[in-house]
N, C-alpha and C positions, 0 to 999 in steps of 0.2 A: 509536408508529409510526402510520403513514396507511396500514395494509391492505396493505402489500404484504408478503411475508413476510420475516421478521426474521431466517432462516437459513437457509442450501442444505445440505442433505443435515442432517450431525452439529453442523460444527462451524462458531462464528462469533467474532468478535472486534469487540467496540464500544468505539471510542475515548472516547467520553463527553464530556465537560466539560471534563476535566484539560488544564489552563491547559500543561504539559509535555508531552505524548503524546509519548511517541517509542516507539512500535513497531516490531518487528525479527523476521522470522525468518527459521534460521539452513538453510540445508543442509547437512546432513552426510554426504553421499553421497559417491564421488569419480568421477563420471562425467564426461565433458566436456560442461560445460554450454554450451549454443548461447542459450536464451531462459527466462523466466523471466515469471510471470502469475499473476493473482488475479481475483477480483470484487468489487465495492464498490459500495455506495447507501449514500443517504444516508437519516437520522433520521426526516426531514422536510424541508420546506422552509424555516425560519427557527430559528435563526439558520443562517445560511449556513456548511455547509464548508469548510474550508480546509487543505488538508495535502499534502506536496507529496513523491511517491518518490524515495527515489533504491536504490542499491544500491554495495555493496563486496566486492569478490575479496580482502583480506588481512585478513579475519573480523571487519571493523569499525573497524580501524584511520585508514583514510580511506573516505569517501564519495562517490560522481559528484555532480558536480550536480544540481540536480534533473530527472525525467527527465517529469515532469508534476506539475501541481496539481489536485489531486482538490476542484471545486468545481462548485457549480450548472452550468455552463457543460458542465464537463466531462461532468455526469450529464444533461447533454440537460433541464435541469430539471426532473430527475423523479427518484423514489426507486425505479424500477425497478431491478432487477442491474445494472450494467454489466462489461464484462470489460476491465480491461489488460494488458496485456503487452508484453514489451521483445525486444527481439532483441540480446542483447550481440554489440557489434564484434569481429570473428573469437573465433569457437570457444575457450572457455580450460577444462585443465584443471585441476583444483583439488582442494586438498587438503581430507578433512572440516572444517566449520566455517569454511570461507573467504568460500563466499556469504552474504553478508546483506544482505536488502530491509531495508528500511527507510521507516515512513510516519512522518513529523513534524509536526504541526500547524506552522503557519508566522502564526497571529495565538492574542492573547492570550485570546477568547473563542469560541464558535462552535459548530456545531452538536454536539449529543448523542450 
C-alpha cells in the first residue's frame, strides 16, 4: 500500500491479481430498495485498475451494464477512499437474495 489506510472500520475486500475477479455481494433484506453504494481505492498506482459495477434484481441471473469503471480516472488518481453509489430507476421491491452488486475486472492484468 502507499499510506493510505488499507480498511474503513472492520471490514475490507481486495481483489488482488486474479486474472477472474468477479466479486458479488448479495442483499438479503426485503426492504424496497431505492440506492445502493460502497467505497473503493486503489493498491497503488501501477499497474492500473480496472473493473467495472454493475448490479442485478433477479439474484444474479442477469446484470445491467456496466454502471462505471473503477479506474485511475475514476479515483481522481489517487488511492484515497472514494465512495459510489447508484440510484436504481424507480424504487423496486425485492425479495431476499435478489440484489446483487457485482465488481468484475474487465482486463487480464492489473492492479493488486
Amino acid at each position: 500500500a502507499d499510506g493510505t489506510p488499507t480498511a474503513l472500520d472492520v471490514y475490507a475486500w481486495r481483489l488482488n491479481q486474479n486474472v477472474t475477479t468477479d466479486w458479488r455481494a448479495t442483499y438479503n433484506g426485503n426492504a424496497t430498495v431505492t440506492q445502493f453504494g460502497f467505497k473503493v481505492r486503489r493498491w497503488d498506482g501501477s499497474p492500473e485498475v480496472n473493473a467495472e459495477v454493475r448490479y442485478s434484481t433477479d439474484g444474479g441471473t442477469t446484470f445491467s451494464a456496466a454502471l462505471v469503471t473503477i479506474n485511475n480516472t475514476f479515483l481522481d488518481g489517487s488511492s484515497a477512499w472514494k465512495s459510489f453509489s447508484y440510484t436504481i430507476p424507480g424504487a423496486v421491491q425485492l425479495a431476499p437474495g435478489n440484489l446483487v452488486v457485482q465488481v468484475v475486472r474487465t482486463v487480464a492484468s492489473g492492479e493488486r
